[in-house]
Backbone atoms as SQL, in Angstrom:
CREATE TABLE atoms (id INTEGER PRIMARY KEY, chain TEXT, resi INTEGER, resn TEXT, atom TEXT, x REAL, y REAL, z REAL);
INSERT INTO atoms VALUES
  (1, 'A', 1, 'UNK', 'N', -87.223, -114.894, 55.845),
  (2, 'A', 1, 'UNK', 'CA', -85.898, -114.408, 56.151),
  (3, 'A', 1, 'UNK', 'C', -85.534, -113.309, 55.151),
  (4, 'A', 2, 'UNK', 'N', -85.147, -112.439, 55.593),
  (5, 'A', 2, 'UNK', 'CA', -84.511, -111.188, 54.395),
  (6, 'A', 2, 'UNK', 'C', -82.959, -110.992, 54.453),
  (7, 'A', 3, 'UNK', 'N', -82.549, -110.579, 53.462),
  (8, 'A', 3, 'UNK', 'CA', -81.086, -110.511, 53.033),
  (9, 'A', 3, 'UNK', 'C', -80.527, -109.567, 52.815),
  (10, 'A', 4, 'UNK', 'N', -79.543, -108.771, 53.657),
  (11, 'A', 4, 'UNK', 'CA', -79.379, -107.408, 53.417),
  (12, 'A', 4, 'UNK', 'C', -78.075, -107.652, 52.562),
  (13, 'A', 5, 'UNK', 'N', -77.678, -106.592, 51.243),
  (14, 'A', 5, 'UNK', 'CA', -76.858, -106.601, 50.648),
  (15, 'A', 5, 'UNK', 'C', -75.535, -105.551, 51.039),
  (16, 'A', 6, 'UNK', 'N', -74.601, -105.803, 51.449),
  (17, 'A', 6, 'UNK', 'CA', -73.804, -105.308, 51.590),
  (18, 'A', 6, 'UNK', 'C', -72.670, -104.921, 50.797),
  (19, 'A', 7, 'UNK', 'N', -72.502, -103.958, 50.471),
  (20, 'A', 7, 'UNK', 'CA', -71.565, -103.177, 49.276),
  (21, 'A', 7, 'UNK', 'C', -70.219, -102.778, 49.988),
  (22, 'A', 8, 'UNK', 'N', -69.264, -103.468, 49.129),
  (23, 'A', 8, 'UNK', 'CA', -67.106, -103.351, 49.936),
  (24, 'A', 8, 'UNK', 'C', -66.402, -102.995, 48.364),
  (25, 'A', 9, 'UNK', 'N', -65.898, -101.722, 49.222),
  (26, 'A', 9, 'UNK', 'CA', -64.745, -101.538, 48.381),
  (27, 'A', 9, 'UNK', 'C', -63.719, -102.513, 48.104),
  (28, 'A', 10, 'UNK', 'N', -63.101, -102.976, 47.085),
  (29, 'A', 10, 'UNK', 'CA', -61.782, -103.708, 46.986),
  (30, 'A', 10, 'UNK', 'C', -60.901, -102.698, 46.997),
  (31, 'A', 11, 'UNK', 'N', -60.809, -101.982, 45.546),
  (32, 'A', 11, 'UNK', 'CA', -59.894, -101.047, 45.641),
  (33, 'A', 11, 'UNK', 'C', -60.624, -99.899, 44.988),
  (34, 'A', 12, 'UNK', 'N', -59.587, -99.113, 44.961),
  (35, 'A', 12, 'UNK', 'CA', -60.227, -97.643, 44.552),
  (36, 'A', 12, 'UNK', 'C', -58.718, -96.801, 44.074),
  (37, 'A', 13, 'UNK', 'N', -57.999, -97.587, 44.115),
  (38, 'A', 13, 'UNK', 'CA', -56.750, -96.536, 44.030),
  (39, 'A', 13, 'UNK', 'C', -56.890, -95.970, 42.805),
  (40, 'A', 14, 'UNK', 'N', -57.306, -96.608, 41.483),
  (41, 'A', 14, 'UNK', 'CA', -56.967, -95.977, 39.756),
  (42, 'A', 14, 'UNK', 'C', -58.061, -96.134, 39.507),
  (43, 'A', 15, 'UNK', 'N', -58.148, -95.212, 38.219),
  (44, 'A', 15, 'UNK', 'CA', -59.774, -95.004, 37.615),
  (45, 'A', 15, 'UNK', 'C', -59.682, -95.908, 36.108),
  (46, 'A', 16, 'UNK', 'N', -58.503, -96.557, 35.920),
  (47, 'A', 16, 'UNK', 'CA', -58.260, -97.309, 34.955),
  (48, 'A', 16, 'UNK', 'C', -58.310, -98.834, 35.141),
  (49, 'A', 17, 'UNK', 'N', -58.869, -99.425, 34.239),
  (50, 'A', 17, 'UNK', 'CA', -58.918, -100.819, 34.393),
  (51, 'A', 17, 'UNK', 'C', -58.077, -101.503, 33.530),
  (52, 'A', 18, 'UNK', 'N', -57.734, -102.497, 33.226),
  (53, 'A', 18, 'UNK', 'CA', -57.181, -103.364, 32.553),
  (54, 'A', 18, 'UNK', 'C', -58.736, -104.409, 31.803),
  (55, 'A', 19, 'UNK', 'N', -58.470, -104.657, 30.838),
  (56, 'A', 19, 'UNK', 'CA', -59.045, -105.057, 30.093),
  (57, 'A', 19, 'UNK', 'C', -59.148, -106.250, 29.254),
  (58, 'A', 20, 'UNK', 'N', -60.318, -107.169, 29.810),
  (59, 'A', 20, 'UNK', 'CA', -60.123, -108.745, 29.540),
  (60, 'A', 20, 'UNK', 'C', -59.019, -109.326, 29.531),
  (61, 'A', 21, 'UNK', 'N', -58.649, -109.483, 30.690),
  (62, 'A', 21, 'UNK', 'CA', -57.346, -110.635, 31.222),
  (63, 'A', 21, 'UNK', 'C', -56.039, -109.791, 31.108),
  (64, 'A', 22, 'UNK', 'N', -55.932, -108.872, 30.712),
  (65, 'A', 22, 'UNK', 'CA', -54.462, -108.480, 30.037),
  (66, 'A', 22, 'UNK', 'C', -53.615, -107.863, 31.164),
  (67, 'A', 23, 'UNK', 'N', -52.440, -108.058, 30.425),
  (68, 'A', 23, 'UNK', 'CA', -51.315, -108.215, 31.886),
  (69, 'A', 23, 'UNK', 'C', -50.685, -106.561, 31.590),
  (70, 'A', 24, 'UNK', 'N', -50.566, -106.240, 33.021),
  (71, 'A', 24, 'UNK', 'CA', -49.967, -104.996, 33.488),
  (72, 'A', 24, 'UNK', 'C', -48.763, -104.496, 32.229),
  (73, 'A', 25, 'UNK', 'N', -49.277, -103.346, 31.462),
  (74, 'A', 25, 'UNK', 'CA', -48.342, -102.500, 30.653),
  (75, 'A', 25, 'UNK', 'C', -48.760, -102.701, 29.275),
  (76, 'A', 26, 'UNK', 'N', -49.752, -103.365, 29.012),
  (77, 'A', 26, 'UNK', 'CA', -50.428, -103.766, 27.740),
  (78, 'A', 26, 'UNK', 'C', -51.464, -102.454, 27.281),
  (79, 'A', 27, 'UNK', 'N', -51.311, -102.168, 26.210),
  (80, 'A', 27, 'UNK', 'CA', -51.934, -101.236, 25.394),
  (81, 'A', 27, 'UNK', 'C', -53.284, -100.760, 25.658),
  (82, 'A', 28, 'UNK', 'N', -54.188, -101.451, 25.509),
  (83, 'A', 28, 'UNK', 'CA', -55.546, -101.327, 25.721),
  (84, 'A', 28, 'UNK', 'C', -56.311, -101.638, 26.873),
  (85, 'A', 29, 'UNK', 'N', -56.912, -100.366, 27.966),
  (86, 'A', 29, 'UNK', 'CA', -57.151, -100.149, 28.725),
  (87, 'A', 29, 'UNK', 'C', -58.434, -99.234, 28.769),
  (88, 'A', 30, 'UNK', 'N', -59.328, -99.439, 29.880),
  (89, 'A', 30, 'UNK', 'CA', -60.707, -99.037, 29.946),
  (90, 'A', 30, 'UNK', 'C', -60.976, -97.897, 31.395),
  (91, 'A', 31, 'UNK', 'N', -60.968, -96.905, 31.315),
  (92, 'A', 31, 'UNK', 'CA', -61.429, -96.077, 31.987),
  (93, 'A', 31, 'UNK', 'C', -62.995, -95.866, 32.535),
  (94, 'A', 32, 'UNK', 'N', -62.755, -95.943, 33.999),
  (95, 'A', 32, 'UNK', 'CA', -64.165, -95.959, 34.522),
  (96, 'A', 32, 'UNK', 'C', -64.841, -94.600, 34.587),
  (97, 'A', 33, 'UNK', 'N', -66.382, -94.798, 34.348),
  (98, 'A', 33, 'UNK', 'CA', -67.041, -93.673, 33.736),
  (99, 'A', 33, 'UNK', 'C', -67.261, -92.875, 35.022),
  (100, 'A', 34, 'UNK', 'N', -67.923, -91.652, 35.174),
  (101, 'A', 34, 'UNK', 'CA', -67.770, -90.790, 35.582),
  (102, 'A', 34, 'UNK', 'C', -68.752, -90.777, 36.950),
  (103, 'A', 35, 'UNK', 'N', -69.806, -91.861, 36.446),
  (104, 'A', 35, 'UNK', 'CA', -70.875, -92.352, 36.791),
  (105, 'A', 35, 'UNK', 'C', -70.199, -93.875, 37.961),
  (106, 'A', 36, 'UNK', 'N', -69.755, -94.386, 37.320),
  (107, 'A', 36, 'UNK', 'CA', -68.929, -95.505, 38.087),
  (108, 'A', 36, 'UNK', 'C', -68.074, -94.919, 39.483),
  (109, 'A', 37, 'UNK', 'N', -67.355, -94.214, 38.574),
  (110, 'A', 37, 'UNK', 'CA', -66.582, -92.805, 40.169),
  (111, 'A', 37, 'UNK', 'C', -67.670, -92.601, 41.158),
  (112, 'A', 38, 'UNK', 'N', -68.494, -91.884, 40.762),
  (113, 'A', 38, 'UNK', 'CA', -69.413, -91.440, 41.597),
  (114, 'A', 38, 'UNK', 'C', -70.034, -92.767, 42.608),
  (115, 'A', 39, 'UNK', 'N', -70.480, -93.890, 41.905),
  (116, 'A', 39, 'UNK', 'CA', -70.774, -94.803, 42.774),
  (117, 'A', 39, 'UNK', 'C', -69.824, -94.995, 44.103),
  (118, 'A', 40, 'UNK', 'N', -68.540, -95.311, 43.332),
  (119, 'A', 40, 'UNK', 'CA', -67.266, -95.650, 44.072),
  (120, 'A', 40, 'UNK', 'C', -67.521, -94.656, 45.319),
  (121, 'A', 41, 'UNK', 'N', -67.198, -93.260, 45.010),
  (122, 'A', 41, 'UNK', 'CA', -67.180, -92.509, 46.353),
  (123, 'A', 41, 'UNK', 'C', -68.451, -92.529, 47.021),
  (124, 'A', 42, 'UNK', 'N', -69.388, -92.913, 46.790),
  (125, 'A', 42, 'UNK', 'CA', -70.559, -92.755, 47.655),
  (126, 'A', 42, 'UNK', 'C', -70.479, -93.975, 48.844),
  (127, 'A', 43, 'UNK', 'N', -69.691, -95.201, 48.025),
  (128, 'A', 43, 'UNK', 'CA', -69.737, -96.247, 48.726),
  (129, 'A', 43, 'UNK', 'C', -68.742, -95.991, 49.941),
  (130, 'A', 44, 'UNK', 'N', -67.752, -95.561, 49.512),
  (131, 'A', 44, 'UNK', 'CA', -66.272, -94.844, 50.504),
  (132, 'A', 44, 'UNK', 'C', -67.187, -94.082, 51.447),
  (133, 'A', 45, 'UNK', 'N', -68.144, -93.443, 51.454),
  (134, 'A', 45, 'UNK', 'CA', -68.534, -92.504, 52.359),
  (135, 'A', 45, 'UNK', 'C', -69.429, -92.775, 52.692),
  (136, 'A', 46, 'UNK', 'N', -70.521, -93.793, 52.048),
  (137, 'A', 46, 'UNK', 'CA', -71.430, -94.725, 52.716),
  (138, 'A', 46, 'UNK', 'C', -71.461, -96.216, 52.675),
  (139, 'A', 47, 'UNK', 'N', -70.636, -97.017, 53.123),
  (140, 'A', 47, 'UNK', 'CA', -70.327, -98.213, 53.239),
  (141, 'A', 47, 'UNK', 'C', -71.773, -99.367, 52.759),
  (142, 'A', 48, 'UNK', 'N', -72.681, -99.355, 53.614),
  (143, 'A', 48, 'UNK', 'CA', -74.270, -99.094, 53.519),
  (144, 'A', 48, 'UNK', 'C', -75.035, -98.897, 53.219),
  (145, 'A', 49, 'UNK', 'N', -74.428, -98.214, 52.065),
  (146, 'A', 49, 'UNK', 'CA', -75.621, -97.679, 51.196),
  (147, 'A', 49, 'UNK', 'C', -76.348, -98.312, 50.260),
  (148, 'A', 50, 'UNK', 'N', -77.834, -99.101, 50.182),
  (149, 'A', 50, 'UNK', 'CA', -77.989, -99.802, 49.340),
  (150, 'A', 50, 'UNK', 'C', -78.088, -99.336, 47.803),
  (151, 'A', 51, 'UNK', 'N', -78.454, -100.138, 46.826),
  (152, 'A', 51, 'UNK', 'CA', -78.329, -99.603, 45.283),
  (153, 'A', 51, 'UNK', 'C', -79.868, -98.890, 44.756),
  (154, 'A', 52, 'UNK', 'N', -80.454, -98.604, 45.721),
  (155, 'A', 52, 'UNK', 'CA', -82.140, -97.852, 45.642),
  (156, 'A', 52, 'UNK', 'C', -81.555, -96.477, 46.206),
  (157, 'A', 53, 'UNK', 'N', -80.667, -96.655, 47.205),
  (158, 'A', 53, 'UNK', 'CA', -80.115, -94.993, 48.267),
  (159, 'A', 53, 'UNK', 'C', -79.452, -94.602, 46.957),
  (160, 'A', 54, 'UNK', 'N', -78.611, -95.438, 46.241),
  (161, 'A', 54, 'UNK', 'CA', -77.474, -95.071, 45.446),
  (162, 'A', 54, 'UNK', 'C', -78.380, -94.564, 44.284),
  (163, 'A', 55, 'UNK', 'N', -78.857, -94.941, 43.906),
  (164, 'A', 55, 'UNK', 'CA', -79.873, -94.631, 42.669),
  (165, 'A', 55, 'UNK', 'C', -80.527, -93.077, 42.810),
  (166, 'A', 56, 'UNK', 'N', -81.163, -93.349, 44.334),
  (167, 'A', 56, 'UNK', 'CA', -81.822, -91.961, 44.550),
  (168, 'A', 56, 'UNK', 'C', -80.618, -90.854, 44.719),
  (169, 'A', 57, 'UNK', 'N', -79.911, -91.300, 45.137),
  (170, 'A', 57, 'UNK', 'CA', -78.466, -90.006, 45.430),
  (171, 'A', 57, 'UNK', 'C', -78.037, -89.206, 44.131),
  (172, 'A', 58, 'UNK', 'N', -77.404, -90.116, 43.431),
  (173, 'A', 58, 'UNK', 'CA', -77.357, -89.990, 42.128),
  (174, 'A', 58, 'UNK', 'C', -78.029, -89.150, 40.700),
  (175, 'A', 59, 'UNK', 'N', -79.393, -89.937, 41.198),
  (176, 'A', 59, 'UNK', 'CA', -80.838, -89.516, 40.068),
  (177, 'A', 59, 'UNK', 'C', -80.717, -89.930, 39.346),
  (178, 'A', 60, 'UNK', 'N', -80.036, -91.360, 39.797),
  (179, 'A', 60, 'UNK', 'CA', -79.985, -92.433, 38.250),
  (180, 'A', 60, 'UNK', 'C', -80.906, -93.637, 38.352),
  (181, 'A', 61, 'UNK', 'N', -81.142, -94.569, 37.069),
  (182, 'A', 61, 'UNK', 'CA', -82.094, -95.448, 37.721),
  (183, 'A', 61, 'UNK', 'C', -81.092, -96.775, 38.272),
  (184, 'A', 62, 'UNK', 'N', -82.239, -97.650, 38.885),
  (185, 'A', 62, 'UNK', 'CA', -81.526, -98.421, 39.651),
  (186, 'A', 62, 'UNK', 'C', -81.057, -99.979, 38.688),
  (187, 'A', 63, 'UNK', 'N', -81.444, -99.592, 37.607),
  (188, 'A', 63, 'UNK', 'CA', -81.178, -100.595, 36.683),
  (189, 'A', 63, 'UNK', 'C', -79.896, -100.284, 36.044),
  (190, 'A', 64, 'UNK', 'N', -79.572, -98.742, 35.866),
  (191, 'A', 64, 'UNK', 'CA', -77.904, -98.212, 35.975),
  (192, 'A', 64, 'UNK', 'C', -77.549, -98.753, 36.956),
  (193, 'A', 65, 'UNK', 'N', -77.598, -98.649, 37.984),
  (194, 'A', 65, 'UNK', 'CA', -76.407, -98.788, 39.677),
  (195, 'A', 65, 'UNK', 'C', -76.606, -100.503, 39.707),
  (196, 'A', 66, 'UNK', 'N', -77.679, -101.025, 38.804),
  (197, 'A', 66, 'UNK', 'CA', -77.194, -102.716, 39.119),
  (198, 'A', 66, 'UNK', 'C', -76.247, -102.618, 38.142),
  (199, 'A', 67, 'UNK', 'N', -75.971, -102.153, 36.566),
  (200, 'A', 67, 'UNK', 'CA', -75.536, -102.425, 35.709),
  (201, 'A', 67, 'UNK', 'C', -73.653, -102.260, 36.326),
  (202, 'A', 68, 'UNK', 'N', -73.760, -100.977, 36.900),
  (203, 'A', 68, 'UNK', 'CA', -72.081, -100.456, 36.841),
  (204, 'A', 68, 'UNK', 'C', -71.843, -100.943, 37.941),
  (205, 'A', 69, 'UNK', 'N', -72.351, -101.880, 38.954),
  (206, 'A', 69, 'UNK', 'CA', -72.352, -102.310, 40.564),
  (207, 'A', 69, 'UNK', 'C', -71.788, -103.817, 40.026),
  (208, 'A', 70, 'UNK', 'N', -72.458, -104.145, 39.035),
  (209, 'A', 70, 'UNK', 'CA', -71.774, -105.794, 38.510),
  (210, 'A', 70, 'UNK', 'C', -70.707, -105.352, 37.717),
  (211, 'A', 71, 'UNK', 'N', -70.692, -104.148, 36.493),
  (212, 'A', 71, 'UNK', 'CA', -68.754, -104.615, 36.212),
  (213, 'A', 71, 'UNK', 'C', -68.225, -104.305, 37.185),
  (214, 'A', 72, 'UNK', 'N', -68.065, -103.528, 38.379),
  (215, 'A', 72, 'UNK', 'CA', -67.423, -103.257, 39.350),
  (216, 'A', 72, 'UNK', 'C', -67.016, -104.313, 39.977),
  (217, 'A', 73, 'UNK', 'N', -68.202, -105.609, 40.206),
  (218, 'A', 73, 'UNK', 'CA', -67.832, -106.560, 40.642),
  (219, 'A', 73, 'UNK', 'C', -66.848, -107.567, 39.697),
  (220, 'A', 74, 'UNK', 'N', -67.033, -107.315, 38.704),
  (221, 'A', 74, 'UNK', 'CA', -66.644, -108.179, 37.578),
  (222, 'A', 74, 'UNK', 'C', -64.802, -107.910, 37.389),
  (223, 'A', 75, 'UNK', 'N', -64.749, -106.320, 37.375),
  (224, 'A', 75, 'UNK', 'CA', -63.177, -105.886, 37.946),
  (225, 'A', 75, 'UNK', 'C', -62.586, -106.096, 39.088),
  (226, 'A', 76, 'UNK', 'N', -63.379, -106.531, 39.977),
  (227, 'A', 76, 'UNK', 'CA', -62.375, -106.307, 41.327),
  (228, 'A', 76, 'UNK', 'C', -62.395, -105.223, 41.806),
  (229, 'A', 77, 'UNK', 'N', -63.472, -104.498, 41.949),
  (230, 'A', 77, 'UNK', 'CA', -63.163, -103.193, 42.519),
  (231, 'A', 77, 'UNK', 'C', -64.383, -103.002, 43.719),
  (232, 'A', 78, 'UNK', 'N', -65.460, -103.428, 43.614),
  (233, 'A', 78, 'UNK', 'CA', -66.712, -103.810, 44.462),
  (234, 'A', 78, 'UNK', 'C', -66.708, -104.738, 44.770),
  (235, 'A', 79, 'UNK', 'N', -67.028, -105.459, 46.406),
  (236, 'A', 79, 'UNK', 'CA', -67.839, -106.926, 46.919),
  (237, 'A', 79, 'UNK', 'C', -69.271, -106.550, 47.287),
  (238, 'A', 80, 'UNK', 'N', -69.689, -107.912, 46.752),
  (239, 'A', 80, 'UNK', 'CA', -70.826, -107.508, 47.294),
  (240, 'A', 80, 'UNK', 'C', -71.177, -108.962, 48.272),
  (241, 'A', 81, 'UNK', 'N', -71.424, -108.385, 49.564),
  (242, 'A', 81, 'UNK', 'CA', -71.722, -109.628, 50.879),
  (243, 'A', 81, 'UNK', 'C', -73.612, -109.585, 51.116),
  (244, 'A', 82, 'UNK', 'N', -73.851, -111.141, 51.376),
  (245, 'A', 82, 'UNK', 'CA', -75.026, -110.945, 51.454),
  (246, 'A', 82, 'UNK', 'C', -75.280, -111.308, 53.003),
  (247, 'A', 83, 'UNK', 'N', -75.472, -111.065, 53.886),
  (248, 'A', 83, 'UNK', 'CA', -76.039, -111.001, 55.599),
  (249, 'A', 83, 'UNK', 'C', -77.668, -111.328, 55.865),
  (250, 'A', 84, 'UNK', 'N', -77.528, -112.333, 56.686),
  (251, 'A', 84, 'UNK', 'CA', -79.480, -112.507, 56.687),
  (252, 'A', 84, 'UNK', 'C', -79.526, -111.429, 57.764),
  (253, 'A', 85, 'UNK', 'N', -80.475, -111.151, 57.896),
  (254, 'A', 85, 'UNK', 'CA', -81.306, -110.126, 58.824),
  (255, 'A', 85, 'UNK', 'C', -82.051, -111.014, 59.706),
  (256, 'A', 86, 'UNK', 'N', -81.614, -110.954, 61.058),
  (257, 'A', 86, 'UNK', 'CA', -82.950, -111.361, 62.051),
  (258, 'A', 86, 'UNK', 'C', -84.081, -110.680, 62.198);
């Protein structure tokens, strides 16, 4: 059986994160890298796109696009769904 990974936007509205637990208006805050953006819109414009397409798009390796694909998940800003394949 194979498992296709499916990549979902949560949100995308701000390029700023909040930072370990901290509540809205608190000082210290983490800005997503430039590299992270770029994922983001590729996903907006390719829903589908797995993290090998994303890697090759890019010209990054795919051990980057797992790395910034999990804090993404870790913020709330990426899902990732897994679908078996018939």
């Amino acid at each position: 059986m194979q498992v296709k990974l499916e990549l979902k936007i949560v949100k995308s509205n701000n390029s700023t994160v909040l930072k370990g637990g901290q509540k809205e208006g608190q000082k210290e805050q983490k800005e997503l890298t430039s590299r992270q953006l770029d994922i983001i819109h590729l996903l907006e414009e390719t829903p589908s796109a797995t993290m090998p397409q994303i890697a090759e798009s890019l010209t990054i390796t795919y051990r980057s696009v797992r790395r910034d694909i999990d804090y993404l998940q870790k913020i709330g800003i990426v899902s990732l769904f897994k679908n078996k394949c018939e």
